[in-house]
C-alpha positions in Angstrom: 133.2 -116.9 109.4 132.6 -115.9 105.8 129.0 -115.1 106.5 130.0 -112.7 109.7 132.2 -110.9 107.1 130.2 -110.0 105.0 127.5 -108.9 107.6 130.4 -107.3 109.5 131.3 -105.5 106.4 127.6 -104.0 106.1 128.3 -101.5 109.3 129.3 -98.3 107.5 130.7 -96.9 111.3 128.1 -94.1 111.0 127.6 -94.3 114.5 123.4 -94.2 115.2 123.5 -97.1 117.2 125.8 -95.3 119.5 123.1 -93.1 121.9 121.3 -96.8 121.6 123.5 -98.8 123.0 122.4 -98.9 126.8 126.1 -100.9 127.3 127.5 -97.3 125.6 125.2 -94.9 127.8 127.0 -96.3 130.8 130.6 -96.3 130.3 131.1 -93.9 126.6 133.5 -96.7 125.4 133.2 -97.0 121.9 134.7 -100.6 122.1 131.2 -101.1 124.4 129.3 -100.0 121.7 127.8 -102.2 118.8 130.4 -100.4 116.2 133.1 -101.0 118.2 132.4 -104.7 118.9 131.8 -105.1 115.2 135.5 -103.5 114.8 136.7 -106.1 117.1 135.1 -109.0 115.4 136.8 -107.9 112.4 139.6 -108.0 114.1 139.4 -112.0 115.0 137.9 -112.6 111.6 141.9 -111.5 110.2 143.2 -113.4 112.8 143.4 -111.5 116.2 142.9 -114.1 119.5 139.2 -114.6 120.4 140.7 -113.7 124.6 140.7 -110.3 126.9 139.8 -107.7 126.2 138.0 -108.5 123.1 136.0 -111.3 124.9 135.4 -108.8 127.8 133.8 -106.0 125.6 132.1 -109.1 123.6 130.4 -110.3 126.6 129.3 -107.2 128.3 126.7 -106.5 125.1 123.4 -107.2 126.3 121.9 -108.4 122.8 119.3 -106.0 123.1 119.2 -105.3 119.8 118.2 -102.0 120.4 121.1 -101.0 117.6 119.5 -103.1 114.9 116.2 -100.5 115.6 118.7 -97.5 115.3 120.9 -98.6 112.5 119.6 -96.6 109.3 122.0 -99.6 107.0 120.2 -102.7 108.4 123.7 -104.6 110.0 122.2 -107.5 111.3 124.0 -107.0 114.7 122.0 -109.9 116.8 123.2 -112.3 114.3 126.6 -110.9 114.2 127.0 -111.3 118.0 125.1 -114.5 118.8 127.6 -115.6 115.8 130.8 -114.2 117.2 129.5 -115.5 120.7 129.9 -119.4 119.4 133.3 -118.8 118.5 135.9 -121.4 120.2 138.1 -119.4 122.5 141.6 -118.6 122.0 141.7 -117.7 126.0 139.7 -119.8 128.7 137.5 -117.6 131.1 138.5 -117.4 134.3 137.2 -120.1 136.7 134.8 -118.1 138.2 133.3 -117.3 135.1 133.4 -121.0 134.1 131.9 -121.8 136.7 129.1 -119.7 136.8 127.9 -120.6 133.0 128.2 -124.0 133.9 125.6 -123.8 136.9 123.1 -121.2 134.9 123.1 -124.1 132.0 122.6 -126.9 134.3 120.0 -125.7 135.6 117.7 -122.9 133.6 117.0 -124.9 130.1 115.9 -128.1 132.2 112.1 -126.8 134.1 112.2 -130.1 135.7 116.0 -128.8 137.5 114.7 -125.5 138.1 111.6 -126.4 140.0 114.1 -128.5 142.0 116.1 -125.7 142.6 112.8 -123.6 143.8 112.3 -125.5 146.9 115.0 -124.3 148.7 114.8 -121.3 147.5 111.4 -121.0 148.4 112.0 -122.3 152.2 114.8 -119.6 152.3 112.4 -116.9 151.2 109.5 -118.3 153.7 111.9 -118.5 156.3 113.9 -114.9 156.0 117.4 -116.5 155.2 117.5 -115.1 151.8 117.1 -111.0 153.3 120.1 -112.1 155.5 122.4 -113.9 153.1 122.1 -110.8 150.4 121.7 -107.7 153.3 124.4 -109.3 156.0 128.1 -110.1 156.4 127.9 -113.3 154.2 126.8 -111.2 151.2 130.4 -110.0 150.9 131.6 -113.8 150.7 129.0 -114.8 148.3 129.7 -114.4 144.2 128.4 -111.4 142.7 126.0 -113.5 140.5 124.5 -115.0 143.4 123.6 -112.7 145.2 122.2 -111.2 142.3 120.0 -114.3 141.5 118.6 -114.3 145.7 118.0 -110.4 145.1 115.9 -111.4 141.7 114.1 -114.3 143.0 110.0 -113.5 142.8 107.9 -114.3 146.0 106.7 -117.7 146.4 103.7 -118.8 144.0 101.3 -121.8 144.0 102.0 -124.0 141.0 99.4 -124.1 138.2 99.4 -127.3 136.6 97.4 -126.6 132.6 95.5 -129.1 130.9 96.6 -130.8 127.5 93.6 -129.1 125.8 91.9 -125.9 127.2 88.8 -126.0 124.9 87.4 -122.3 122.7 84.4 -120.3 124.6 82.0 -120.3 121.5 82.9 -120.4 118.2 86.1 -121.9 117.3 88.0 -119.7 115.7 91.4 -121.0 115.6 93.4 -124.2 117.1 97.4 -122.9 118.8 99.7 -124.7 120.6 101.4 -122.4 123.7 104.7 -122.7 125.1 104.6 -122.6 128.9 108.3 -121.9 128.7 111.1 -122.6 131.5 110.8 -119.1 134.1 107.7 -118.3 132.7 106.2 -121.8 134.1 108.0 -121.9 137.7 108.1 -118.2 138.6 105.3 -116.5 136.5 102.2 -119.6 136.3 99.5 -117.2 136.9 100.4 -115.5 133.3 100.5 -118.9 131.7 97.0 -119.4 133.4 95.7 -116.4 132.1 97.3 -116.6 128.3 95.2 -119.7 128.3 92.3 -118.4 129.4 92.5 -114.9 126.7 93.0 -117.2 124.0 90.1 -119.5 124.7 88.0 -116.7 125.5 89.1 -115.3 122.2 87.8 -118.7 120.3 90.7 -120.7 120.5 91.6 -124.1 121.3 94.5 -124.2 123.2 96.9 -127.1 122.9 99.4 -127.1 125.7 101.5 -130.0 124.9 103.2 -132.2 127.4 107.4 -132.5 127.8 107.4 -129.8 126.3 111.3 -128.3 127.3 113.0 -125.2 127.3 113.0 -123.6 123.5 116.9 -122.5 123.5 116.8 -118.6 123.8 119.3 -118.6 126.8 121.4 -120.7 125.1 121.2 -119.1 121.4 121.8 -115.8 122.8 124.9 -116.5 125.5 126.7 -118.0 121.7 125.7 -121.9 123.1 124.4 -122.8 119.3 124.6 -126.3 119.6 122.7 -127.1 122.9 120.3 -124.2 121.8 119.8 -126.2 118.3 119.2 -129.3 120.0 116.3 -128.1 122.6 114.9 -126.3 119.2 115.1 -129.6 117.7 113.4 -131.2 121.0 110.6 -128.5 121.1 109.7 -128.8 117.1 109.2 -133.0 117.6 107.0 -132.0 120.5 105.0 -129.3 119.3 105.2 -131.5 115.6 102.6 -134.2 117.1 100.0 -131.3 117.2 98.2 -129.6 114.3 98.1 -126.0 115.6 97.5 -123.2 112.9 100.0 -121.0 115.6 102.6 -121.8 118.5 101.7 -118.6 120.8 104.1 -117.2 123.1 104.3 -115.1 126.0 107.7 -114.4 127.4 109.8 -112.1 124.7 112.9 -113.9 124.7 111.5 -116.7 123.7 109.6 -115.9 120.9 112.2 -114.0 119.5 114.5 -117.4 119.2 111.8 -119.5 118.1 111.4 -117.4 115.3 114.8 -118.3 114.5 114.4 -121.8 114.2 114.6 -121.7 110.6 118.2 -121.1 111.0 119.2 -122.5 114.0 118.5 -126.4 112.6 119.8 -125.6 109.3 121.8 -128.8 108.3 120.0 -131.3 110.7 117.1 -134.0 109.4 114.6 -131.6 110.9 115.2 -128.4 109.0 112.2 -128.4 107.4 109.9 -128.9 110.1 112.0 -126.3 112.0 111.4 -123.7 109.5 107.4 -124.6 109.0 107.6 -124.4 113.0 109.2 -120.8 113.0 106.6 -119.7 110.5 104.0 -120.5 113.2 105.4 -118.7 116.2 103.5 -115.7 117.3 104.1 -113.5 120.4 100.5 -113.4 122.1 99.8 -109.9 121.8 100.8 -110.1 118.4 98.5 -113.3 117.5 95.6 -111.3 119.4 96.0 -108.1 117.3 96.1 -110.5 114.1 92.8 -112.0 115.2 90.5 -109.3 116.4 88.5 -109.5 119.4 85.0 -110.9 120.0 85.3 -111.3 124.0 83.6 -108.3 125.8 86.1 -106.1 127.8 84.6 -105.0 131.3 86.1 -101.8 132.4 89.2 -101.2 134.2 89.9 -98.3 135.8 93.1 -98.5 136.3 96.8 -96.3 134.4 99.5 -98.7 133.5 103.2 -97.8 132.0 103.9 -100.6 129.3 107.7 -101.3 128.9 109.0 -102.6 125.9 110.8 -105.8 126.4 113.8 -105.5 124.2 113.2 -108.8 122.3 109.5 -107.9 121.5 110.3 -104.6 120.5 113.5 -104.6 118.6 114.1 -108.6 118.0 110.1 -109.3 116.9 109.1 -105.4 115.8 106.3 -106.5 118.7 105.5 -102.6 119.9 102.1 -101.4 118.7 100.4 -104.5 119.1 100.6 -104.6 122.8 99.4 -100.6 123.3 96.4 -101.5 120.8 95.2 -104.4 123.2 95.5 -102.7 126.3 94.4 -99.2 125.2 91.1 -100.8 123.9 89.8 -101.8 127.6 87.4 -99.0 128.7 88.6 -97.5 131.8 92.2 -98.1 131.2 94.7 -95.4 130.8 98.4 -95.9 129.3 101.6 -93.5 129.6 104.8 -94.7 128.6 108.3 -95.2 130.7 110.1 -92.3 129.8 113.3 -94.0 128.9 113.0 -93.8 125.2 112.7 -98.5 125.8 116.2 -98.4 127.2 117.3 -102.2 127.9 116.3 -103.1 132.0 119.5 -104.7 132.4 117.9 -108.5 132.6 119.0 -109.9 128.9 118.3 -113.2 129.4 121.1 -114.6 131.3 122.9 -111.0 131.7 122.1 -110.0 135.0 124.0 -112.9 136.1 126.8 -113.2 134.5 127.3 -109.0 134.0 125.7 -108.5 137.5 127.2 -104.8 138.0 126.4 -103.5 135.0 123.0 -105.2 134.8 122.1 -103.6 138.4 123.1 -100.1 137.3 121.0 -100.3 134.4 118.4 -101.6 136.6 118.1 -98.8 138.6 117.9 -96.7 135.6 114.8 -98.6 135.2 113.3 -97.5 137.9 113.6 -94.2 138.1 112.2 -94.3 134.8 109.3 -96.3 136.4 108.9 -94.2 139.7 108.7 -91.3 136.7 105.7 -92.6 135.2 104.0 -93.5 138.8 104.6 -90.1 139.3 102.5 -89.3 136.4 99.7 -91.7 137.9 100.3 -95.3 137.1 99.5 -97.8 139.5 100.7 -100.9 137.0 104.1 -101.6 135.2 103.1 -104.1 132.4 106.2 -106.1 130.7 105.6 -109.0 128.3 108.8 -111.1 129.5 109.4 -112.5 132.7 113.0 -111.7 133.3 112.1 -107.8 132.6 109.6 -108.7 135.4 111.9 -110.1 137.8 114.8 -107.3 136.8 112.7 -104.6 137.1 110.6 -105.3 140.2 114.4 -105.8 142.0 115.4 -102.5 141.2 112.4 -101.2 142.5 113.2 -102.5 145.5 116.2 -102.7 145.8 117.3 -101.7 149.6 121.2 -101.4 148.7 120.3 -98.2 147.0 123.0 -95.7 148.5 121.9 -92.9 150.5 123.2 -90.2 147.7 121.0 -92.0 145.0 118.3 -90.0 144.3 116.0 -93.2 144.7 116.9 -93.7 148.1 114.1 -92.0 149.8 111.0 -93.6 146.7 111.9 -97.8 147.4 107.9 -97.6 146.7 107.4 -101.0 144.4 105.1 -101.0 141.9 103.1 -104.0 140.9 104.3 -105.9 137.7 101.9 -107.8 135.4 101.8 -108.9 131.8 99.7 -108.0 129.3 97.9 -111.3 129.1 97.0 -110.7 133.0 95.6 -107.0 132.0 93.6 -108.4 129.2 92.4 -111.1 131.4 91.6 -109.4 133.8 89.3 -107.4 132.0 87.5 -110.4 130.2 86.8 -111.6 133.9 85.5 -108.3 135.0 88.1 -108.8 137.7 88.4 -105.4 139.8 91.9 -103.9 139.6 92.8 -105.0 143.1 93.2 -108.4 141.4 96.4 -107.0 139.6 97.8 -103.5 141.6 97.6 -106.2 144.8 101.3 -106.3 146.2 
């Protein structure tokens, strides 16, 4: 705990990181805010119990990290929390709480589990059970996190299965390994697909190695270090058999723990290799930007809103990058969400666990999104899948009460990432491919 003193110890209680704090914005509790959870981990570091209500107002931060943007004295909040999050309890959770952790962890860091796990759920969808389960009488029997997991569950996709090796168009200009990711690769395969194809078409041979597993970042950020140093450890060994000059990534989350990795397997036989790994790890907008383009970009006529995913943006300082690569297609027009990049509410594992406060901040979303569409975009483009699934349930989210001012503008707008814009416009694709609902 020495270390989380003295980083605790750097918050001078100014209070910037107060108007940041999306947890803040919603209730004004100062101990929901990232000085008052600092106070409170101060608090256990001289000996108050790690149980309620310090665990409560511990848990409900989203790690957004939008406070470590804010903060003019550079506390290193996201290591604070993810630190403080690993502590051993003093106070179980209650079982439901338990439980709930216990099934998210036994199933999202193993892809294998989760495409299980997506057959039913896709019979359900197919079939209509899942509207009636999360609109009908059993809703009200069901726990709050599950029904939030049917209401964020994407329509049904056809699997994509990559090739080891998806070879440079021309010139070779550089050799990167890509992580295909857990979500990313069951829900989302079509941006996998198309990362692939941007970074071949780019010059690049792209090395998509296989058994490859989930890289940690649900873990690492819901304060389960070990199990999220041990899939770090796995990935590294994988990814280590391959000479790559970059490990590209394309879901935020993600990349922002892999970056990490330095730290995470300090003190294990792999450290070094963990920290040469981290080194490599670039989000794919950001490798793109580094790289320049040589692919031609056919027009797309077409406005799109980019939201900053908060792990891109605040955890990898990942925010011009993006904006460069899609403002450069001819044709294509960008406004901003008007939310000044407040968190959507997804946060990893946050929307299931913290499901009220996660749909609340969801729906602030949206209006935020319905906003821009007002101001003529057609696309929402997010770089991380669970901003993808967060934000395109709000959007349609039927339970809306009457009195919200949504309730009449349930309109959806498409969602797509940025590697599906760029590619897109390297295939001359028309912009039907992506506005399509």
């Amino acid at each position: 705990m020495a270390d989380l003193r003295e980083l605790a110890d750097d918050c001078v209680h100014c209070g910037f990181c107060l108007p940041a704090c999306p947890t803040y914005q919603l209730w004004g509790e100062e101990m929901d805010s990232p000085r008052g959870r600092i106070h409170l981990m101060t608090q256990v570091m001289e000996g108050a119990a790690l149980a309620d209500p310090v665990l409560e107002h511990l848990d409900r931060c989203l790690g957004c990290m939008a406070c470590v943007t804010a903060c003019p004295s550079g506390v290193q909040y996201d290591r604070l929390i993810e630190g403080a999050r690993a502590w051993p309890l003093d106070q179980p959770r209650s079982v439901s709480q338990r439980l709930a952790r216990a099934a998210i962890f036994a199933v999202f860091p193993y892809p294998r589990r989760l495409r299980v796990l997506a057959v039913p759920l896709r019979a359900a969808q197919r079939t209509g059970v899942d509207r009636l389960i999360t609109r009908g009488r059993i809703a009200r029997r069901l726990p709050a996190g599950a029904r939030a997991a049917l209401r964020l569950a994407p329509p049904p996709t056809r699997p994509i299965r990559l090739p080891e090796l998806v070879p440079a168009r021309g010139p070779r200009r550089a050799v990167v390994g890509m992580l295909t990711g857990c979500v990313q690769a069951e829900f989302f395969p079509q941006v996998n697909a198309a990362t692939a194809r941007i970074l071949a078409a780019e010059g690049c041979d792209v090395v998509i190695p296989r058994g490859q597993g989930c890289c940690g970042a649900l873990s690492l950020h819901t304060g389960r270090a070990d199990e999220a140093s041990s899939l770090a450890s796995d990935l590294v060994d994988v990814f280590g058999r391959t000479a790559v000059d970059a490990v590209v990534v394309n879901a935020a989350g993600c990349g922002s723990a892999m970056k990490e990795y330095g730290d995470l397997v300090a003190g294990r036989s792999g450290e070094t290799a963990g920290r040469r790994f981290a080194g490599k790890v670039r989000d794919v907008a950001e490798f793109l930007a580094d790289l320049g383009p040589v692919a031609r970009r056919h027009p797309l006529p077409l406005t799109v809103a980019y939201h900053d995913a908060c792990h891109l943006a605040h955890a990898q300082g990942v925010r011009d990058q993006p904006r460069a690569l899609l403002a450069a297609i001819p044709g294509l027009r960008l406004v901003e969400v008007g939310d000044g990049g407040t968190c959507c509410g997804s946060a990893g594992v946050y929307n299931l666990l913290q499901p009220e406060a996660a749909w609340e901040l969801g729906r602030r979303k949206a209006d935020a999104v319905r906003a821009a569409a007002a101001a003529g975009a057609e696309l929402l483009v997010s770089a991380n899948p669970g901003c993808s699934l967060q934000i395109t349930a709000a959007l349609g989210d039927a339970s809306v009460p009457k009195n919200h001012p949504a309730a009449h503008n349930r309109a959806v707008m498409p969602v797509a990432h940025t590697a599906e814009v760029l590619d897109a416009s390297i295939r001359g694709l028309a912009p039907t491919a992506l506005v399509k609902l």
